[in-house]
C-alpha positions as CSV (number, residue, x, y, z in Angstrom):
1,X,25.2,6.1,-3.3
2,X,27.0,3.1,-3.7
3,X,26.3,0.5,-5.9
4,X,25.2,-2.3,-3.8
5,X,25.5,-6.4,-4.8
6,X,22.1,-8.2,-5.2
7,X,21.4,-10.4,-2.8
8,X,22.4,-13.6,-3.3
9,X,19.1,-15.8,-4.1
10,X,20.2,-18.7,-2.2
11,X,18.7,-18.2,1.2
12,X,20.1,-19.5,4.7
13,X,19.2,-22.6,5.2
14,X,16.8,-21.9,8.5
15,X,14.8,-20.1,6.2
16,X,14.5,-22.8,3.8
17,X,13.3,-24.9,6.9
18,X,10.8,-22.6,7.5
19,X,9.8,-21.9,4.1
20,X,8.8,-25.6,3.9
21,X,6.7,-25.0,7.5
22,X,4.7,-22.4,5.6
23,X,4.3,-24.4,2.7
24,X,3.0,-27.8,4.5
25,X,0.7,-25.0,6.5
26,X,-1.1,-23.8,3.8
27,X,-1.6,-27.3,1.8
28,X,-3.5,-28.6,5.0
29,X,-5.8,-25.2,5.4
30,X,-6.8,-24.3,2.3
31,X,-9.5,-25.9,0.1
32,X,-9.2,-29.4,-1.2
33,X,-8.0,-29.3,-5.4
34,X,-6.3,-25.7,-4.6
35,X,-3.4,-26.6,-6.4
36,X,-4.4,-28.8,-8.8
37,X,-4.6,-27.0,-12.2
38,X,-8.1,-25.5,-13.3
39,X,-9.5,-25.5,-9.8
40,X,-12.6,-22.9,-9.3
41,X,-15.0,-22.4,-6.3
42,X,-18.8,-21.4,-6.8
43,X,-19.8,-18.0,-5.9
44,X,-21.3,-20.2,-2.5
45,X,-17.7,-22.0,-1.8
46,X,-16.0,-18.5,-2.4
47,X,-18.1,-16.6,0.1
48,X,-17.6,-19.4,2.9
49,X,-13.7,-20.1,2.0
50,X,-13.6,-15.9,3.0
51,X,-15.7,-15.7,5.3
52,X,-13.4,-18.6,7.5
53,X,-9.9,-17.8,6.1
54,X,-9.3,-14.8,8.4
55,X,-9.9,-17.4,11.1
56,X,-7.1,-19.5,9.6
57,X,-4.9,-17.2,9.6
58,X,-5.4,-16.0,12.7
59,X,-4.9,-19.4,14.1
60,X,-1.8,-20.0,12.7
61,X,-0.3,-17.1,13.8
62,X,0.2,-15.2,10.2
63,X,-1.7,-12.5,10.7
64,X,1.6,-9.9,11.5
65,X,3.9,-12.6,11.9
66,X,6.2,-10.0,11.9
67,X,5.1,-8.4,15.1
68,X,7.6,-9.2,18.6
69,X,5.3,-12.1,20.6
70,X,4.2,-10.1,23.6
71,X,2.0,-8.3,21.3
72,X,0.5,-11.7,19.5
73,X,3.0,-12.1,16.2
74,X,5.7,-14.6,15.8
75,X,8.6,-12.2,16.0
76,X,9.9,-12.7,12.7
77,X,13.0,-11.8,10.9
78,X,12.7,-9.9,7.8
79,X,14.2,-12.7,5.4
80,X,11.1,-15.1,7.5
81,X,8.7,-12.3,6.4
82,X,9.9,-12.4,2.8
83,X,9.6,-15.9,2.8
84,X,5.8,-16.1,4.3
85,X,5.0,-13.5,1.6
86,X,6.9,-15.5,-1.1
87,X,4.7,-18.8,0.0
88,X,1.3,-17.4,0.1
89,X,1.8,-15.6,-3.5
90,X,3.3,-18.7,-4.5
91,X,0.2,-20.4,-3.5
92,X,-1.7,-17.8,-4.5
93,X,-3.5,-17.9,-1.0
94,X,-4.8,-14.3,0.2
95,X,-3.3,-12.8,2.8
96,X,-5.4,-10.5,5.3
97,X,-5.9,-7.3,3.3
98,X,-6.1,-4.6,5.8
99,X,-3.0,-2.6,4.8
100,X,-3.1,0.6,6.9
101,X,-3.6,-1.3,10.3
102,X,-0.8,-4.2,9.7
103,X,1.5,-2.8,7.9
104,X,1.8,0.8,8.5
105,X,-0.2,2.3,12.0
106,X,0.5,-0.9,13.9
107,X,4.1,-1.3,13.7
108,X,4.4,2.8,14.0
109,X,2.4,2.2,17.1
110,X,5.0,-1.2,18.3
111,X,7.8,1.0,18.0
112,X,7.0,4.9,19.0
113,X,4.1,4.2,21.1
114,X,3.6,4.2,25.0
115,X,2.8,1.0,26.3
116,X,-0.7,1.9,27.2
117,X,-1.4,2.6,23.3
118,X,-0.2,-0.7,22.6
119,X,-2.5,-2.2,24.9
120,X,-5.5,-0.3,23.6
121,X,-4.9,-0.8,20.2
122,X,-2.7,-3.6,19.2
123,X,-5.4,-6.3,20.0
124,X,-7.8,-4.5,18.5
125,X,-5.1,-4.0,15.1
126,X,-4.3,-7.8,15.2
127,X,-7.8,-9.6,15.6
128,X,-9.4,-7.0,12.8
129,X,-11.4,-5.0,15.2
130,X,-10.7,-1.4,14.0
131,X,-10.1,-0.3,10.6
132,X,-7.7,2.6,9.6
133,X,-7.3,5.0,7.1
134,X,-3.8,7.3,6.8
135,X,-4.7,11.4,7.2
136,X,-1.7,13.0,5.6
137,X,-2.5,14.5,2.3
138,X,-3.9,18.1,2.3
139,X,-5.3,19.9,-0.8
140,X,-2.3,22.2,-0.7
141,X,0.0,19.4,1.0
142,X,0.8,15.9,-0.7
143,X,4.2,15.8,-2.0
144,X,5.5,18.9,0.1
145,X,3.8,17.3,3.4
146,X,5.7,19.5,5.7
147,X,3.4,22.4,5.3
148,X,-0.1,20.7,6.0
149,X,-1.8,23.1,7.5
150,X,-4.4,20.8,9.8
151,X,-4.6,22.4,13.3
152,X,-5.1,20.4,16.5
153,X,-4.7,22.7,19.9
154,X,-4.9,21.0,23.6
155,X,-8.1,21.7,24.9
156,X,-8.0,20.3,29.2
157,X,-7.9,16.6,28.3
158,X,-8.4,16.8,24.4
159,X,-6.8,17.8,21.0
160,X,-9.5,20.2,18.8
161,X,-8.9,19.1,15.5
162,X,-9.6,21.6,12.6
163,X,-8.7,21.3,8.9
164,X,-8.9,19.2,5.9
165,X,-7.5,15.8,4.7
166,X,-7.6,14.4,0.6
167,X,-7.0,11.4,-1.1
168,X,-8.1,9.4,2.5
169,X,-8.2,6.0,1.1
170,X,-11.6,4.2,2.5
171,X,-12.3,6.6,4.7
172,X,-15.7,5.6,4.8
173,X,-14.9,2.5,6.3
174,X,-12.4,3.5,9.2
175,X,-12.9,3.2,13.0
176,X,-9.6,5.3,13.0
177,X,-7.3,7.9,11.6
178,X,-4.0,8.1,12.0
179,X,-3.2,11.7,11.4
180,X,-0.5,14.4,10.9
181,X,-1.6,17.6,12.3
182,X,0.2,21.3,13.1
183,X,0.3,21.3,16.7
184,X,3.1,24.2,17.2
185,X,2.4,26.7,14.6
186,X,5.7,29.0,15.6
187,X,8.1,25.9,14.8
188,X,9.5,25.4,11.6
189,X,7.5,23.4,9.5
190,X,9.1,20.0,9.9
191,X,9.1,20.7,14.1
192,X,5.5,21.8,14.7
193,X,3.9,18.6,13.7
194,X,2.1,15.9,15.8
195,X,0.7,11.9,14.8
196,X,-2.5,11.7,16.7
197,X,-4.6,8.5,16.5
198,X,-8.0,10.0,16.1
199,X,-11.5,8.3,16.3
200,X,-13.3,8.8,12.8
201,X,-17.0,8.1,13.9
202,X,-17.9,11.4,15.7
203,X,-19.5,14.7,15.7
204,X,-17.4,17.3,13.7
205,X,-15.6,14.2,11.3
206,X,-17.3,14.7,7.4
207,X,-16.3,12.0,5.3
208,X,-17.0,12.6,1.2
209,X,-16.3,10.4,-1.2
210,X,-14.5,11.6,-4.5
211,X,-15.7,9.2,-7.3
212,X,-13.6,8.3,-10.1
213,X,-14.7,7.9,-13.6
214,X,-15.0,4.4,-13.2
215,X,-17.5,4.5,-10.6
216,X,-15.4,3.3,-7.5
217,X,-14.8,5.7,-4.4
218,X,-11.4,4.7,-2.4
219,X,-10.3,8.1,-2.2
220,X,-12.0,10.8,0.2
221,X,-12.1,14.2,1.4
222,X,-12.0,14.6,4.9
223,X,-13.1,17.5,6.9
224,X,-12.5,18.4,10.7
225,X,-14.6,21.0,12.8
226,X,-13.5,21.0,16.4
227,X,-13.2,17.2,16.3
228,X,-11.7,15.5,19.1
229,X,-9.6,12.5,20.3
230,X,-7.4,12.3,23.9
231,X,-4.8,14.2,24.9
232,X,-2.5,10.7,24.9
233,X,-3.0,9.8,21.5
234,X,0.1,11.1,20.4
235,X,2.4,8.3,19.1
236,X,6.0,9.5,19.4
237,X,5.6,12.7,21.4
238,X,4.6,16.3,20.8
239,X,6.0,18.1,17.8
240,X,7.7,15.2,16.9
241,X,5.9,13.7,14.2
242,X,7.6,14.3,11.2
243,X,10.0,11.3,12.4
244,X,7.1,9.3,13.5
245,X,5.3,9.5,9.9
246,X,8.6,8.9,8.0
247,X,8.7,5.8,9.9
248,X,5.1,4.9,8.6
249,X,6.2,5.3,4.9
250,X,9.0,3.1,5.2
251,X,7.0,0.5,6.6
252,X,5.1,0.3,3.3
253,X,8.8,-1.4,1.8
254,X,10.1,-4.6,3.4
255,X,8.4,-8.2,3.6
256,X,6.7,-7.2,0.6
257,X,10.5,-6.5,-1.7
258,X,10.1,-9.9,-3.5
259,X,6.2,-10.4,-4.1
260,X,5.5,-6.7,-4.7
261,X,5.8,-7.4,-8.8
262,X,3.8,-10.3,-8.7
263,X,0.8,-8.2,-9.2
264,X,2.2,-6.5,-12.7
265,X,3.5,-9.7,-13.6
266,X,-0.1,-11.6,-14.0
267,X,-1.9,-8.3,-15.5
268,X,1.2,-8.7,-18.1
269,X,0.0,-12.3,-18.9
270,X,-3.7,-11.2,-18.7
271,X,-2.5,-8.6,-21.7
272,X,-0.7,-11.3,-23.8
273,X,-4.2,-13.4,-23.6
274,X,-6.1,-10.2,-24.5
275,X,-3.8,-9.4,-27.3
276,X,-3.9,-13.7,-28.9
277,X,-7.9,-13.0,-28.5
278,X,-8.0,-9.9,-30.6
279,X,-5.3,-11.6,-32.8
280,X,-2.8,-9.1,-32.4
281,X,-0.2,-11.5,-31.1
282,X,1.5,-11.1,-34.8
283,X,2.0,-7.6,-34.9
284,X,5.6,-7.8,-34.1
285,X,5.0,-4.0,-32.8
286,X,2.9,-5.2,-30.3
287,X,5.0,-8.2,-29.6
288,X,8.1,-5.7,-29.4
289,X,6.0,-3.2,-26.9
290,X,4.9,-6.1,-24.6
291,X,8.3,-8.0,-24.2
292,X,9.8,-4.0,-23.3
293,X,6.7,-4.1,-20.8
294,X,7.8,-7.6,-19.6
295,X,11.2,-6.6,-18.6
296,X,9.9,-3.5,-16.6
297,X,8.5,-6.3,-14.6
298,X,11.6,-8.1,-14.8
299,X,13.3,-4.9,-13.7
300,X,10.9,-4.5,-10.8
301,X,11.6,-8.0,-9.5
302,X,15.7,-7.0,-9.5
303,X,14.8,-3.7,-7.6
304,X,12.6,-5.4,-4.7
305,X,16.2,-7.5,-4.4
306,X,18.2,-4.5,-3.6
307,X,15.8,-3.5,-1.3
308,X,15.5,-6.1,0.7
309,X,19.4,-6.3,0.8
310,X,19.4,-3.1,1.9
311,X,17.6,-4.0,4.9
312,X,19.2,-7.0,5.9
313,X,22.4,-4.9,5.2
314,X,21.5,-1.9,7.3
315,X,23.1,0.3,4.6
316,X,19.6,3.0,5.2
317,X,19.3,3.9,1.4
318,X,15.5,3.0,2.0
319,X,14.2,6.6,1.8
320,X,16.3,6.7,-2.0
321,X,15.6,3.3,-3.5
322,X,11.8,3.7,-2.4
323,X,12.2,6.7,-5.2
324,X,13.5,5.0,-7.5
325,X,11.3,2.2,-7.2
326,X,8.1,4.2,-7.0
327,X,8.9,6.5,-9.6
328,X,10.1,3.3,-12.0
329,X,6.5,1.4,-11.3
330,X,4.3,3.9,-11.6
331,X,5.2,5.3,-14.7
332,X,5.6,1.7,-16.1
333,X,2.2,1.0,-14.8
334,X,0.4,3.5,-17.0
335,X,2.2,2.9,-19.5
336,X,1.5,-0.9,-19.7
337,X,-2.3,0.3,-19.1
338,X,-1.7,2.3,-22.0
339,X,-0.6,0.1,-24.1
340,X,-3.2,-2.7,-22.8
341,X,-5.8,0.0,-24.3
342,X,-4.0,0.3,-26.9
343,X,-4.4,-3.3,-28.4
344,X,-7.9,-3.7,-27.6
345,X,-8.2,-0.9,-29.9
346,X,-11.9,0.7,-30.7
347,X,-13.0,-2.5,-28.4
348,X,-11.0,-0.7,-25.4
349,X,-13.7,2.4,-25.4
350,X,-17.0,-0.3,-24.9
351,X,-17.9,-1.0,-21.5
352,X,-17.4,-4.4,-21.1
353,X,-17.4,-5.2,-17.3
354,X,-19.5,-6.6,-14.6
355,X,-20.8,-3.6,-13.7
356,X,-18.5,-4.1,-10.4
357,X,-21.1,-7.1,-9.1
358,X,-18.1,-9.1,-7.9
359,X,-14.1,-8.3,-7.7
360,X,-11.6,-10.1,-10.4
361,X,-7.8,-11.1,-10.1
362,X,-6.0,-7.6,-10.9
363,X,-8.7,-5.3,-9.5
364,X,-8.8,-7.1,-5.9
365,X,-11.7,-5.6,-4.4
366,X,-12.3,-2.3,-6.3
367,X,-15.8,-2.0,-7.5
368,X,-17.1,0.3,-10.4
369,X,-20.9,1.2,-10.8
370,X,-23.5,-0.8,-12.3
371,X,-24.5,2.0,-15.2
372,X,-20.5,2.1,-16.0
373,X,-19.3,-1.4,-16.0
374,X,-15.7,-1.0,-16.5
375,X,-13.5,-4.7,-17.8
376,X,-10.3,-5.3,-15.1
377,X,-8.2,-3.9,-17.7
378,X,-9.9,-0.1,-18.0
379,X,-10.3,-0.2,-14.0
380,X,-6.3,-0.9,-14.0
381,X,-5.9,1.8,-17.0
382,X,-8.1,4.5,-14.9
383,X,-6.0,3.5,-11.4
384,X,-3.0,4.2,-12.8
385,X,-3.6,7.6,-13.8
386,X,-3.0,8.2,-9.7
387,X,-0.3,6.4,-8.8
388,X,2.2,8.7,-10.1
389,X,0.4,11.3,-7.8
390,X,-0.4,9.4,-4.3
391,X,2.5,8.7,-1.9
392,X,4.5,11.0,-3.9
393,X,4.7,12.3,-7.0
394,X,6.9,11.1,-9.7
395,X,8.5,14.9,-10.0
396,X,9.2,14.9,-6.3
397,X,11.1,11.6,-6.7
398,X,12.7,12.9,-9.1
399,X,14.1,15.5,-7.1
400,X,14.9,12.8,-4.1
401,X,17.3,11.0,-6.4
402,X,18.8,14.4,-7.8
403,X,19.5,15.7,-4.7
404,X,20.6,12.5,-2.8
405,X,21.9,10.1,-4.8
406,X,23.0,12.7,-7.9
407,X,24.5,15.6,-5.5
408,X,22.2,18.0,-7.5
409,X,21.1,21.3,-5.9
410,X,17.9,21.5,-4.1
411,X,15.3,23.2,-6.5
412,X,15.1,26.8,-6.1
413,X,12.0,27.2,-4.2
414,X,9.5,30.3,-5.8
415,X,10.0,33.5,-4.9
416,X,6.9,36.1,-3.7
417,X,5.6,38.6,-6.5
């Protein structure tokens, strides 16, 4: 791959225009004192500013402000997307957090679906009417997806779905699945497969949690026995669903390139404050580890660059630098959990959280268990155990950027005893 120039951080100047739009937007909508330094709601003035900012933002028009306008966005550009992102972390105003609908089943749907899907389920997508959840991970099938082995054969009018699904994140909430099933077993793996949109509240759909040690539950098992969903919920076509999913997956990289470090960046400040309060802010050790873990962040910001200039380039080395940049955050992740565990010391293994009774800054809304009330910082350190697991291992990116941007050979796949 070539090395490509960052993007040059001075944008055009219609974006600047309507960077300032989005900026005068959200100082008229949200609550009086937001900006002002110190400003805190009640619990009361929390509940009621979420319970009407959806609303907002549906009024505006920033609710998939991305999306072309026949189907209710604003038709955005990707450098106006960046920007909206930019001004509403800026602000530090919440977006609407509904991740699998937006961002990955609703454009897949914009661009491979019939035009009677979009009409049955954009609306519903855009006004927050049906929740998703992303059925692709098999207990035999994560980072070698191509040979789940989920069955769904045409019955008359209907797909008969049979098989099992892992890792299903909130499950338990979805109206929907959008799922990757074996439709022609005979074709080679990557041919055979099928996207079906399938309805999750049904006879033959077994949803069961799998609890992590910290008490929360966003990962599930999924089982299907002879469940169904119409024969024209297939986005994209028969036995054409490999391309239709890898669309999905690169939908998770774009508006977001800029803001997507944000996150690390303020659970790096809320480790400096930890570490000045147990008055290890001397140790020039610890000062040493967290300025390396500072420029991880740093180093996250730079890649989020590249990608986005990749996009507005059209150069399609989305698939590699999504690799790179997976593999480099995860495994930075843990290890900044690890070190944040590290410098609260014996104080690290006490239970010192909530008990999960309301969500904090760097945990969003994950919730832990009353009888194991886990700080923001041990939730953080136990989540990060899996993110060098879900949406691909770190090993198999490893292997993506050996074989496609290194020339290396494929690895030798194992032979039968």
């Amino acid at each position: 791959m070539a090395i490509m120039p960052y993007m040059d951080l001075t944008y055009p100047q219609e974006s600047e225009a309507f960077r300032a739009e989005v900026r005068t937007w959200l100082e008229a909508n949200l609550p009086k004192g937001w900006f002002e330094p110190g400003f805190k709601m009640s619990t009361e003035e929390r509940a009621a500013f979420n319970a009407g900012w959806t609303a907002k933002l549906f009024e505006g028009g920033w609710i998939c402000a991305g999306w072309p306008q026949e189907y209710g966005g604003k038709g955005l550009s990707l450098i106006e997307q960046v920007v909206l992102n930019e001004e509403f972390a800026r602000a530090e105003a919440p977006m609407r957090a509904d991740f699998f609908g937006d961002t990955l089943v609703g454009p897949t749907i914009l661009q491979w679906g019939t035009e009677e899907q979009k009409q049955e389920f954009i609306p519903g997508i855009l006004g927050g009417k049906i929740s998703w959840c992303q059925g692709f991970s098999e207990p035999n099938s994560g980072s070698d997806l191509a040979s789940l082995k989920t069955t769904a054969v045409l019955d008359g009018d209907e797909w008969v779905i049979n098989g099992q699904k892992v890792w299903t994140t909130l499950a338990q909430h979805a109206d929907y699945v959008f799922l990757m099933v074996r439709t022609d077993p005979t074709a080679p793996q990557h041919a055979g497969i099928s996207y079906l949109l399938v309805p999750m509240h049904q006879p033959g759909v077994e949803v069961r949690p799998i609890i992590q040690v910290d008490g929360s539950a966003e990962f599930n098992e999924v089982f299907f026995t002879d469940a169904r969903c119409p024969k024209n919920n297939v986005v994209g076509g028969v036995n054409n669903g490999w391309k239709v999913a890898m669309t999905t997956l690169g939908f998770e990289r774009g508006a977001s390139s800029t803001t997507g470090y944000r996150r690390f960046l303020k659970e790096w400040e809320h480790i400096v404050k930890e570490t000045k309060r147990v008055k290890k802010n001397e140790d020039k050790m610890v000062r040493d580890d967290l300025v390396k873990a500072w420029q991880s962040v740093k180093i996250m910001q730079i890649n989020g660059y590249r990608s986005l200039t990749d996009g507005l380039q059209g150069t399609h080395n989305s698939a590699l630098l999504g690799a790179c940049n997976k593999m480099f955050w995860s495994e930075m992740h843990r290890s900044t959990m690890n070190l944040a565990v590290d410098i609260l010391g014996m104080e690290g293994q006490i239970l010192t959280g909530n008990g999960g009774s309301e969500g904090g800054a760097l945990t969003g809304v994950r919730r832990g268990r009353e009888d194991y009330p886990v700080s923001e910082l041990q939730a953080g350190f136990f989540f990060s155990r899996s993110e060098t697991i879900w949406g691909g291992t770190a090993e198999i990116q490893r292997n993506i950027i050996g074989e496609r941007a290194l020339g290396l050979p494929k690895e030798p796949k194992p032979q039968n005893a």
